[in-house]
LUMLUMDREN-2810 file (N, C-alpha, C; in Angstrom, 1 decimal):
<atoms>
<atom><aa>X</aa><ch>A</ch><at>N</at><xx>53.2</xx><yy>193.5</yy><zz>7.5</zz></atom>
<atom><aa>X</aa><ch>A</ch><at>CA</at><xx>52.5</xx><yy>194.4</yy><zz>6.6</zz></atom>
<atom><aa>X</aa><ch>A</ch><at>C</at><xx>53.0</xx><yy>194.0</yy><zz>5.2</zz></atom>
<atom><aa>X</aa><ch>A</ch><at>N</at><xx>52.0</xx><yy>193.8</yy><zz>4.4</zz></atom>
<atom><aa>X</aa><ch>A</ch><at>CA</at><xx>52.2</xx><yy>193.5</yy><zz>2.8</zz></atom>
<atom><aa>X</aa><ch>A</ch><at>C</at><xx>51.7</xx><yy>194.6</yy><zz>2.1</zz></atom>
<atom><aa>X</aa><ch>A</ch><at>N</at><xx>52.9</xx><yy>195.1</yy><zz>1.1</zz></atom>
<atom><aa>X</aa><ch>A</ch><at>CA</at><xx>52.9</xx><yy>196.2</yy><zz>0.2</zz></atom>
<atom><aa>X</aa><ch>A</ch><at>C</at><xx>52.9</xx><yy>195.7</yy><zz>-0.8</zz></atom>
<atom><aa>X</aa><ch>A</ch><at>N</at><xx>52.0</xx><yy>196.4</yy><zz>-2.0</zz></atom>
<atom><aa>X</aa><ch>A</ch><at>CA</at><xx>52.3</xx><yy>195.7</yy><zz>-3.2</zz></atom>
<atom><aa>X</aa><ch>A</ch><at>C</at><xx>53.2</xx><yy>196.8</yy><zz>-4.7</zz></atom>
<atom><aa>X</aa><ch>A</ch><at>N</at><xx>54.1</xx><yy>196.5</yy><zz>-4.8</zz></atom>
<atom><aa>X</aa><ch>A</ch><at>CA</at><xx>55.0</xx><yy>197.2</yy><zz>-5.5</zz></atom>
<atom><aa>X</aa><ch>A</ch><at>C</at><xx>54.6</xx><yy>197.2</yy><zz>-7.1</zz></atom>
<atom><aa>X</aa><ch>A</ch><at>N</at><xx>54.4</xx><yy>196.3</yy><zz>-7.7</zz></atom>
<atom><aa>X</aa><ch>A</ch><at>CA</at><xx>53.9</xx><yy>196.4</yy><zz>-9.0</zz></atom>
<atom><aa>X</aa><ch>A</ch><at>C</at><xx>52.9</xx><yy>196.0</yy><zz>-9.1</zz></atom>
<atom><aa>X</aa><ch>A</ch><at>N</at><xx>52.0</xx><yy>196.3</yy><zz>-10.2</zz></atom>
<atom><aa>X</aa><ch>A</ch><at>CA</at><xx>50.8</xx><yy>195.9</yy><zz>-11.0</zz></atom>
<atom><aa>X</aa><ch>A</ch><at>C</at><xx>49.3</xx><yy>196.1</yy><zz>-10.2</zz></atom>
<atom><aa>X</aa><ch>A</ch><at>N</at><xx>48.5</xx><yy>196.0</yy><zz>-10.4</zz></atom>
<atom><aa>X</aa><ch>A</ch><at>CA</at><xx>47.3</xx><yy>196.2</yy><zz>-10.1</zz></atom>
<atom><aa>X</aa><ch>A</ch><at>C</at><xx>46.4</xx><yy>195.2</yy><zz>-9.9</zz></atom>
<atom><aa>X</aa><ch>A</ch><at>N</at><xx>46.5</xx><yy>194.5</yy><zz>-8.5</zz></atom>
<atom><aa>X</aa><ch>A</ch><at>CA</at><xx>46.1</xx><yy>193.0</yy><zz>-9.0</zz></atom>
<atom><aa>X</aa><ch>A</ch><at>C</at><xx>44.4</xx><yy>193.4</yy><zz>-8.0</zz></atom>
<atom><aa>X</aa><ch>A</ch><at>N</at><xx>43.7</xx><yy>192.4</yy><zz>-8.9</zz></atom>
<atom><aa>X</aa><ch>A</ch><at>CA</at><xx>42.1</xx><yy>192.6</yy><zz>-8.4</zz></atom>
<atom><aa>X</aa><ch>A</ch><at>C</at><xx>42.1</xx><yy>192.3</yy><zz>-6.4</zz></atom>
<atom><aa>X</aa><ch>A</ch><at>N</at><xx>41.0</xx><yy>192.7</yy><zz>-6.3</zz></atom>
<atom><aa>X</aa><ch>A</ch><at>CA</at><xx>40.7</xx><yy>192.2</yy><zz>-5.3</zz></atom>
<atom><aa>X</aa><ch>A</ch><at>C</at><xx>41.0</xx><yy>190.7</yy><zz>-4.9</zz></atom>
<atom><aa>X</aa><ch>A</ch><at>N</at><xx>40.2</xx><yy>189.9</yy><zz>-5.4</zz></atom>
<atom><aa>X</aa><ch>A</ch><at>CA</at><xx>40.4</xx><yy>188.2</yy><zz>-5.8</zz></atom>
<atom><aa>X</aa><ch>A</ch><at>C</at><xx>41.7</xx><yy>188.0</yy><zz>-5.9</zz></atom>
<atom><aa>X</aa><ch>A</ch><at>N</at><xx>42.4</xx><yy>188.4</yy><zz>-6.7</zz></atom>
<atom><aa>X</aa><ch>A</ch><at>CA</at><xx>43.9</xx><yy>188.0</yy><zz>-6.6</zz></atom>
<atom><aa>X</aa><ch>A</ch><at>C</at><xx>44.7</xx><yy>188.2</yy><zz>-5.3</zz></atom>
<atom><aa>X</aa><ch>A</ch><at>N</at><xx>44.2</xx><yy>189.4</yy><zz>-4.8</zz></atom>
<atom><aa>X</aa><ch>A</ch><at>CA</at><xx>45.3</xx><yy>189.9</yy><zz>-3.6</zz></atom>
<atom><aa>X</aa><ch>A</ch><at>C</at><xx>44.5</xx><yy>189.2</yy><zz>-2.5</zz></atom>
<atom><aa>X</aa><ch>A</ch><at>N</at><xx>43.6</xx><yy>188.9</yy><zz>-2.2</zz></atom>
<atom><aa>X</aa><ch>A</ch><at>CA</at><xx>43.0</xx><yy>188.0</yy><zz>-1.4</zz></atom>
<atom><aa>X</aa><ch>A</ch><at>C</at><xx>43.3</xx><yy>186.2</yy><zz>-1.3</zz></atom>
<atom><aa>X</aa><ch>A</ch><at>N</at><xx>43.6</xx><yy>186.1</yy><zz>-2.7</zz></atom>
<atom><aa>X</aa><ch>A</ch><at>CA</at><xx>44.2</xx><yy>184.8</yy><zz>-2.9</zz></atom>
<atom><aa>X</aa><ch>A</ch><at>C</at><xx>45.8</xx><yy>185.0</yy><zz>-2.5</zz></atom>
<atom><aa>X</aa><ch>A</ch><at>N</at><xx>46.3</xx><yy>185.8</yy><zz>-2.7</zz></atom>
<atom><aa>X</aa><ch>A</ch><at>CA</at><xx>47.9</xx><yy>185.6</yy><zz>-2.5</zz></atom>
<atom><aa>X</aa><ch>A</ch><at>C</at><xx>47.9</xx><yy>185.8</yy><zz>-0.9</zz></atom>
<atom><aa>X</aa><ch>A</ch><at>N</at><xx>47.4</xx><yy>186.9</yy><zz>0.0</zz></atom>
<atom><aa>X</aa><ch>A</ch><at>CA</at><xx>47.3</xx><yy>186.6</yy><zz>1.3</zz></atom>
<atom><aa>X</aa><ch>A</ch><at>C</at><xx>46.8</xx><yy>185.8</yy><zz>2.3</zz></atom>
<atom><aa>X</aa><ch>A</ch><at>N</at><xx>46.0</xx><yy>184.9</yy><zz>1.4</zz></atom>
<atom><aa>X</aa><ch>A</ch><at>CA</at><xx>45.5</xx><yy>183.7</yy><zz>2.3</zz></atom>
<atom><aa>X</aa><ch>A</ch><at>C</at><xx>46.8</xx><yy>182.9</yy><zz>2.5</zz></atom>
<atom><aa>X</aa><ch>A</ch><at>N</at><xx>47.6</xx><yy>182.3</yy><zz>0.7</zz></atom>
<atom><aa>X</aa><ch>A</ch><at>CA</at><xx>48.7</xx><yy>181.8</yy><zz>0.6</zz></atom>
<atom><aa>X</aa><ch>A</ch><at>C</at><xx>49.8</xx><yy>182.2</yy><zz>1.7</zz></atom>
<atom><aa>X</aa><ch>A</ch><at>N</at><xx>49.9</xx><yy>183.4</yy><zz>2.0</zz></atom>
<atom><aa>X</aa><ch>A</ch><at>CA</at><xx>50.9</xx><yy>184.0</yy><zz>2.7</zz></atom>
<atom><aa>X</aa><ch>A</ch><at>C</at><xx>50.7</xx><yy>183.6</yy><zz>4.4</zz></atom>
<atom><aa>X</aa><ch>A</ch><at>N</at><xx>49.3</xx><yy>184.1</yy><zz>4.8</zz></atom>
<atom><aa>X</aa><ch>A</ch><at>CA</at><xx>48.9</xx><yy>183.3</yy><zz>6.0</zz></atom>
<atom><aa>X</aa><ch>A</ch><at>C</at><xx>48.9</xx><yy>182.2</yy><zz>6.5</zz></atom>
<atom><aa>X</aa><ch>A</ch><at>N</at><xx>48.3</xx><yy>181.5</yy><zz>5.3</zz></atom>
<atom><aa>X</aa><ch>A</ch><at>CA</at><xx>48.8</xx><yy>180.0</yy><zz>5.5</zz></atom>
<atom><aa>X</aa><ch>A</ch><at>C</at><xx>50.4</xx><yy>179.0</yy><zz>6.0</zz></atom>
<atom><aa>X</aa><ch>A</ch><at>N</at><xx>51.0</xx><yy>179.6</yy><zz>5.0</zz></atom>
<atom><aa>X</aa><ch>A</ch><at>CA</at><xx>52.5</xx><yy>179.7</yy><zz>5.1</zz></atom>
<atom><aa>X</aa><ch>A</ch><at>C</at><xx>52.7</xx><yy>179.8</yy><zz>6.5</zz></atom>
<atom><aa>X</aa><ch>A</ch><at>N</at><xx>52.4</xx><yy>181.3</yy><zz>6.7</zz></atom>
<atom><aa>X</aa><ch>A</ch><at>CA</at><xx>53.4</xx><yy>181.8</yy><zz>8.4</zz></atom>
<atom><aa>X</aa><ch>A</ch><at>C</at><xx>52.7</xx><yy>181.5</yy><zz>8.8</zz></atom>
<atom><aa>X</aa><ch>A</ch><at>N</at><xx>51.6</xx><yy>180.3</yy><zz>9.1</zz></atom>
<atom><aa>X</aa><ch>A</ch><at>CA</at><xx>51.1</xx><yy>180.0</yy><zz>10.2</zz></atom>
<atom><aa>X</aa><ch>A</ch><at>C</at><xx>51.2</xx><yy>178.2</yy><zz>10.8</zz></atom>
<atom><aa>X</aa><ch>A</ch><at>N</at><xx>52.3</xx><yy>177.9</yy><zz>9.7</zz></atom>
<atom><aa>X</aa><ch>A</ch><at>CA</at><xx>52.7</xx><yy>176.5</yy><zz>9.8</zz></atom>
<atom><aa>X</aa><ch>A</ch><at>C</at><xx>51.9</xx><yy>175.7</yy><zz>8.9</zz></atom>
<atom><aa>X</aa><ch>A</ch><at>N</at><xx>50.3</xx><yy>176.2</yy><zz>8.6</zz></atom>
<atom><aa>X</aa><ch>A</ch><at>CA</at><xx>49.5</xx><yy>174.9</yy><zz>8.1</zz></atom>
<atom><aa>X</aa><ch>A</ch><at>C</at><xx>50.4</xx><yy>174.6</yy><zz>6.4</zz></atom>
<atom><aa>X</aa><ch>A</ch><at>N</at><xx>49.4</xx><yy>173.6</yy><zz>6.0</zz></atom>
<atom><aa>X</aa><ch>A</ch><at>CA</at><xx>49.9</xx><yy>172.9</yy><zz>5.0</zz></atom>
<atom><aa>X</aa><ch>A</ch><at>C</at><xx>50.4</xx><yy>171.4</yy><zz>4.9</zz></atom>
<atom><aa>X</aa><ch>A</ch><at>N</at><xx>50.5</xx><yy>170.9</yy><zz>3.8</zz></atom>
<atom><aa>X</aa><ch>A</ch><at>CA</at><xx>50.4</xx><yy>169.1</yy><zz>4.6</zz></atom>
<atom><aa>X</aa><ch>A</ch><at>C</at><xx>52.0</xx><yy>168.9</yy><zz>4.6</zz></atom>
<atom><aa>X</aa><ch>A</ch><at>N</at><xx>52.5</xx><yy>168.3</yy><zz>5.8</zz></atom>
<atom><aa>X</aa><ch>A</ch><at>CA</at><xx>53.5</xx><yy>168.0</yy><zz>6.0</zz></atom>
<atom><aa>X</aa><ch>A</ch><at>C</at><xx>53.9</xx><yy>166.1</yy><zz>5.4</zz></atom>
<atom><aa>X</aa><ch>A</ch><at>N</at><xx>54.8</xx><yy>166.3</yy><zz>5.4</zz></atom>
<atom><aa>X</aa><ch>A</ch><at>CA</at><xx>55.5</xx><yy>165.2</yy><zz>4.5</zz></atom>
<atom><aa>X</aa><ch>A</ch><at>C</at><xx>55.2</xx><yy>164.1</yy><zz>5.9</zz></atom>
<atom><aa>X</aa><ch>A</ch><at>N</at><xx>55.0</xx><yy>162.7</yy><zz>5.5</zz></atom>
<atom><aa>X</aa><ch>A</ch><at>CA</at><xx>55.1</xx><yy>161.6</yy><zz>6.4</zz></atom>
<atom><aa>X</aa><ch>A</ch><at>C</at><xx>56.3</xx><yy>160.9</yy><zz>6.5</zz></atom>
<atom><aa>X</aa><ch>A</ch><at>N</at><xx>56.3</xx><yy>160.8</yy><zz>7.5</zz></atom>
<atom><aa>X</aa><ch>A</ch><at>CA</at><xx>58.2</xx><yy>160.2</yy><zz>8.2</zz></atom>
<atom><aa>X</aa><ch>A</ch><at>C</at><xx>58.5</xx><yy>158.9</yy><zz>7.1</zz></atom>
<atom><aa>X</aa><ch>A</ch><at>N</at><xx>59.7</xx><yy>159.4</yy><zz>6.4</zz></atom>
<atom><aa>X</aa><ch>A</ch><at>CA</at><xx>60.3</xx><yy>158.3</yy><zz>5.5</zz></atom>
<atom><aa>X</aa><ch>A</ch><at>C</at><xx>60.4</xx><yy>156.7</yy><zz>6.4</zz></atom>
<atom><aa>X</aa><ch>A</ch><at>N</at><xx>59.7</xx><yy>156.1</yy><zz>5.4</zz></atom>
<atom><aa>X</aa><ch>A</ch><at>CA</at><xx>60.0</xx><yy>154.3</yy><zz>6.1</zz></atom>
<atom><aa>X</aa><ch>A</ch><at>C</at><xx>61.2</xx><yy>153.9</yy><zz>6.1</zz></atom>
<atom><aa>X</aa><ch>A</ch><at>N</at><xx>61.7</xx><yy>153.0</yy><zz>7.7</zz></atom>
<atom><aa>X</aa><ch>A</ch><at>CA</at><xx>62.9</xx><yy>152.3</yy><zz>7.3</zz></atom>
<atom><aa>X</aa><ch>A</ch><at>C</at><xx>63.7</xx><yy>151.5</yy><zz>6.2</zz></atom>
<atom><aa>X</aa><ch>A</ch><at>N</at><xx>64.9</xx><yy>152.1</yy><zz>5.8</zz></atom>
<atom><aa>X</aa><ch>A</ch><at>CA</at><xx>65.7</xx><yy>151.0</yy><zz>4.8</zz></atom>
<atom><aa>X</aa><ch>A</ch><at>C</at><xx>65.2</xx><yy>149.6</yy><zz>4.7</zz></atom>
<atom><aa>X</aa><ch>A</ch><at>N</at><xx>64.8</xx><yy>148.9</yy><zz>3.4</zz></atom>
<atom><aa>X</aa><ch>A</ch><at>CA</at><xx>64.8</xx><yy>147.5</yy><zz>3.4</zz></atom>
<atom><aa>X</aa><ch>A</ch><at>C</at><xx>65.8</xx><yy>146.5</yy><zz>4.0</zz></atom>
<atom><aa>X</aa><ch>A</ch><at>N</at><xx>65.4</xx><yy>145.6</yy><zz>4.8</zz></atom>
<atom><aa>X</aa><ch>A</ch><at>CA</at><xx>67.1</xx><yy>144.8</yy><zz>5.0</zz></atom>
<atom><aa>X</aa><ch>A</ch><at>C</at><xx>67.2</xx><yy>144.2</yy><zz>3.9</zz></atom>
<atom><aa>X</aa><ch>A</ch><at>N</at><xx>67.1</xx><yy>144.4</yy><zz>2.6</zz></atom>
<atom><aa>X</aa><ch>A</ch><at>CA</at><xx>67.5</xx><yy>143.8</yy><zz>1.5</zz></atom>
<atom><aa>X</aa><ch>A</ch><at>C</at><xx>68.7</xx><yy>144.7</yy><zz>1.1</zz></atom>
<atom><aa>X</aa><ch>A</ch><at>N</at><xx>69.2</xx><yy>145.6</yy><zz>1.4</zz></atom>
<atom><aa>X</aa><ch>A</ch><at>CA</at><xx>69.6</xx><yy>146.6</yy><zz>1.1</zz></atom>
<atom><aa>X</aa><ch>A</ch><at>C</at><xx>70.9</xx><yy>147.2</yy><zz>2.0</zz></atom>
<atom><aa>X</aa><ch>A</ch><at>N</at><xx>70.8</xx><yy>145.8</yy><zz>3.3</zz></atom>
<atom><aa>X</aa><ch>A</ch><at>CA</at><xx>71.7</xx><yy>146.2</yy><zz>4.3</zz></atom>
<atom><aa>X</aa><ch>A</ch><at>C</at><xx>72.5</xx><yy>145.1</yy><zz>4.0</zz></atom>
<atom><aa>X</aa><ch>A</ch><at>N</at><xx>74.0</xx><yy>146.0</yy><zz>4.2</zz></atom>
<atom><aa>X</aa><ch>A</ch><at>CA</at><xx>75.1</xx><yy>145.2</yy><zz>4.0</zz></atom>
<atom><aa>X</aa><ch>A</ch><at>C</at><xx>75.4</xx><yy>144.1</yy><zz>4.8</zz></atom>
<atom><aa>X</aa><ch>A</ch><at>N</at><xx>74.6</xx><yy>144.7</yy><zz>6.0</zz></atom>
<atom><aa>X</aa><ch>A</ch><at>CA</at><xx>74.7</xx><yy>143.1</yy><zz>7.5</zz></atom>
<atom><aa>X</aa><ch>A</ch><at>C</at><xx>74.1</xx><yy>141.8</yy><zz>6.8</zz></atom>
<atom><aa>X</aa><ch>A</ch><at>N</at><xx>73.4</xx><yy>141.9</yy><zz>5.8</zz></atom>
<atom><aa>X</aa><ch>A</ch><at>CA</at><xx>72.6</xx><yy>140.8</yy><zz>5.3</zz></atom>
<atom><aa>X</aa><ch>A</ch><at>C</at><xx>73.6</xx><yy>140.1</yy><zz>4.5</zz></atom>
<atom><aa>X</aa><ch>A</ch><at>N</at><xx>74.7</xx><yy>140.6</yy><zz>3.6</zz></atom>
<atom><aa>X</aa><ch>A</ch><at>CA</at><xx>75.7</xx><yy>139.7</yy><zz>3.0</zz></atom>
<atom><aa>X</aa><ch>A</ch><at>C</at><xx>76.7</xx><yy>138.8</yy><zz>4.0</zz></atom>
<atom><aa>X</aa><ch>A</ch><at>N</at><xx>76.9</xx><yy>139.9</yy><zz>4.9</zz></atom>
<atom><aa>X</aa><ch>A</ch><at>CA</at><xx>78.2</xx><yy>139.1</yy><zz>5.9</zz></atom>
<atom><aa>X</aa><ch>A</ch><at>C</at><xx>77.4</xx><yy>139.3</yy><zz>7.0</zz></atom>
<atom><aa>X</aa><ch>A</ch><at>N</at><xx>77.2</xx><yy>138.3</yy><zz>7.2</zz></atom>
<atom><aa>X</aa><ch>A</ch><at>CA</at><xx>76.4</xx><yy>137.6</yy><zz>8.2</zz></atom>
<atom><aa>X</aa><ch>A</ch><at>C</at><xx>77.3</xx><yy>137.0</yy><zz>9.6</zz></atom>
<atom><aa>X</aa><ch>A</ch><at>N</at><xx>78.5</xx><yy>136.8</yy><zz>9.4</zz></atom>
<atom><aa>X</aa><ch>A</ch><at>CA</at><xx>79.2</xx><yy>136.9</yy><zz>10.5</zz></atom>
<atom><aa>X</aa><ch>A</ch><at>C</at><xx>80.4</xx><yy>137.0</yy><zz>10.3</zz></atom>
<atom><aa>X</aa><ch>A</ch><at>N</at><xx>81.3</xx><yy>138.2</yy><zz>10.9</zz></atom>
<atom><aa>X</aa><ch>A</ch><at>CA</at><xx>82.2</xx><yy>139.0</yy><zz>10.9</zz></atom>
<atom><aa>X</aa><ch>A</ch><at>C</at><xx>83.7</xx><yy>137.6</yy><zz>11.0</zz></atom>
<atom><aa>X</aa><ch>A</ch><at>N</at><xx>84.5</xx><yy>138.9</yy><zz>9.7</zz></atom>
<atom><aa>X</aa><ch>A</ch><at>CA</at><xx>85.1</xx><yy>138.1</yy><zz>9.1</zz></atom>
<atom><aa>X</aa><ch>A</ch><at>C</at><xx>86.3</xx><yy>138.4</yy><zz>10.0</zz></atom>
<atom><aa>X</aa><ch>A</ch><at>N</at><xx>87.1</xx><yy>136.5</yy><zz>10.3</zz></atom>
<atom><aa>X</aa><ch>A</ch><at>CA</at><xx>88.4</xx><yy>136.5</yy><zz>11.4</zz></atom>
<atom><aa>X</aa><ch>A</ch><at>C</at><xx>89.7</xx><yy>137.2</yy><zz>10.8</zz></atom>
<atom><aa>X</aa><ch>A</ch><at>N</at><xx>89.9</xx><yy>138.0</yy><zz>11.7</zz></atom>
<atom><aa>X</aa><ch>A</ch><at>CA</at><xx>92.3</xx><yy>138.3</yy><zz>11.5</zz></atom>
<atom><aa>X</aa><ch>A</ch><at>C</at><xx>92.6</xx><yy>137.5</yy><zz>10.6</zz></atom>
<atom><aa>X</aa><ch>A</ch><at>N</at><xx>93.2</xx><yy>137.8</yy><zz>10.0</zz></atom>
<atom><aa>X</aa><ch>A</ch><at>CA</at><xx>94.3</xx><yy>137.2</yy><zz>9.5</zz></atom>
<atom><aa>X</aa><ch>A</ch><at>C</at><xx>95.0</xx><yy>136.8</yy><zz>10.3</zz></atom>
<atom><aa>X</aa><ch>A</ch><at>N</at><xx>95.7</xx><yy>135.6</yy><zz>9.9</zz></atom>
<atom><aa>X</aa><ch>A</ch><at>CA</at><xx>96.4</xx><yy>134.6</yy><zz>11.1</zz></atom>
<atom><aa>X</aa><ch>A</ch><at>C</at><xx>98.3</xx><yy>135.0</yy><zz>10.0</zz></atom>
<atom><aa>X</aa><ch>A</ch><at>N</at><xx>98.9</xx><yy>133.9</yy><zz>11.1</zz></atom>
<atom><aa>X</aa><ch>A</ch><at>CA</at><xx>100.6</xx><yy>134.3</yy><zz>10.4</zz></atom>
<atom><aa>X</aa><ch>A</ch><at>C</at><xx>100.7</xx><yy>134.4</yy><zz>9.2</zz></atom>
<atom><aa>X</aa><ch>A</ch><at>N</at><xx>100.3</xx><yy>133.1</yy><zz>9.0</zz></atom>
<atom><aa>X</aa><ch>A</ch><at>CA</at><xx>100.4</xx><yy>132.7</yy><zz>7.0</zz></atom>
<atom><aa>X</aa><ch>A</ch><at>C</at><xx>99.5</xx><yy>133.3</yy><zz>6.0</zz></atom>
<atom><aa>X</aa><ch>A</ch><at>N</at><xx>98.7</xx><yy>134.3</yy><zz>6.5</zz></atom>
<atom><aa>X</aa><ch>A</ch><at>CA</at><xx>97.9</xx><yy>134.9</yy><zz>5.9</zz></atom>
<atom><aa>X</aa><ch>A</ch><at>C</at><xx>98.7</xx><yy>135.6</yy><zz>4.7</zz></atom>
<atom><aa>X</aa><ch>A</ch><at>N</at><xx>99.9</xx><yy>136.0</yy><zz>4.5</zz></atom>
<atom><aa>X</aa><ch>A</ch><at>CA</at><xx>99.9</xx><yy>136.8</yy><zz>3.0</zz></atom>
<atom><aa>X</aa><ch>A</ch><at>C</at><xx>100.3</xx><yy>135.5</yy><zz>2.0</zz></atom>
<atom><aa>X</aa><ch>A</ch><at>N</at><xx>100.6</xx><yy>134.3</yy><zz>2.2</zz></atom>
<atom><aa>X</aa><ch>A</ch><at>CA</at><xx>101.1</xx><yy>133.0</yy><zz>1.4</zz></atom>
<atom><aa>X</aa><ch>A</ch><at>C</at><xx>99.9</xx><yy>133.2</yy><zz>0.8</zz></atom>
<atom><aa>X</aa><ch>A</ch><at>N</at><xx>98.8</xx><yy>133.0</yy><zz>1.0</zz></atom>
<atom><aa>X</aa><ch>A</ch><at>CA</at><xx>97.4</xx><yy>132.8</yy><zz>1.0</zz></atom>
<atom><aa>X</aa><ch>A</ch><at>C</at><xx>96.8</xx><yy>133.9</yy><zz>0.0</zz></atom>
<atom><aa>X</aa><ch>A</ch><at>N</at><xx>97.7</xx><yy>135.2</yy><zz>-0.1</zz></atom>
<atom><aa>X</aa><ch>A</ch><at>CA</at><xx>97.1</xx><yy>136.4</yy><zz>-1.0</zz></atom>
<atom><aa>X</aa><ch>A</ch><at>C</at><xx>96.8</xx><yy>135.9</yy><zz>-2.6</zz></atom>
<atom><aa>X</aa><ch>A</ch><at>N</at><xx>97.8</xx><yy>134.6</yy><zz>-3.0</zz></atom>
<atom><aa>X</aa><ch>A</ch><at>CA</at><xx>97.9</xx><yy>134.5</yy><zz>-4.7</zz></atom>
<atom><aa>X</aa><ch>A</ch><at>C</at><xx>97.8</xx><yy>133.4</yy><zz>-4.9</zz></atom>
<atom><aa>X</aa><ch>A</ch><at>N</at><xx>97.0</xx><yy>133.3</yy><zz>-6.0</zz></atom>
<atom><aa>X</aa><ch>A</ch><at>CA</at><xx>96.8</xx><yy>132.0</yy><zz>-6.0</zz></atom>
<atom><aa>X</aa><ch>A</ch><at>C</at><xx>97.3</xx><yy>131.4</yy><zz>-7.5</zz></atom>
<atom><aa>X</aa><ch>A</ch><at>N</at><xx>98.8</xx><yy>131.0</yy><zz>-7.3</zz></atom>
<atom><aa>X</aa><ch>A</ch><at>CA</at><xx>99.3</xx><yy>131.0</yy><zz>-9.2</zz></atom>
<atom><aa>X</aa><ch>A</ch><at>C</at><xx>98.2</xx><yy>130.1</yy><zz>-9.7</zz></atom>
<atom><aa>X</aa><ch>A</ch><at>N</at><xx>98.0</xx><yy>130.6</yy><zz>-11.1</zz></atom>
<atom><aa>X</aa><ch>A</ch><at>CA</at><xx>96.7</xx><yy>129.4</yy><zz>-12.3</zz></atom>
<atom><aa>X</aa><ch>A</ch><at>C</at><xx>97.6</xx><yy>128.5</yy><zz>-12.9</zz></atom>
</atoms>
């Protein structure tokens, strides 16, 4: 049930806002289309392309490189 609390709205008006309102609760209206997959330009798999090995013993000698 819809009451109207303020103002005096025409016929036309209150017919227009109850269609809106029907509409609404009754699901219609255009629903959004399923977002498209990520670009693989955009995927980080695409820089490192094959996973990077352990570090082996001498791995911290290897951190600095004096100039």
């Amino acid at each position: 049930m819809i009451r109207i609390v303020r103002g005096n709205p025409t016929p036309e008006e209150l017919a227009a806002a109850l269609a809106v309102v029907r509409a609404r609760a009754a699901g219609g209206g255009a629903e959004r289309p399923p977002a498209p997959p990520p670009s693989e330009w955009s995927s980080p798999a695409r820089v490192a392309r094959t996973p990077r090995r352990a570090p082996g013993p001498g791995a911290w000698a290897r951190t600095y490189w004096p100039s």
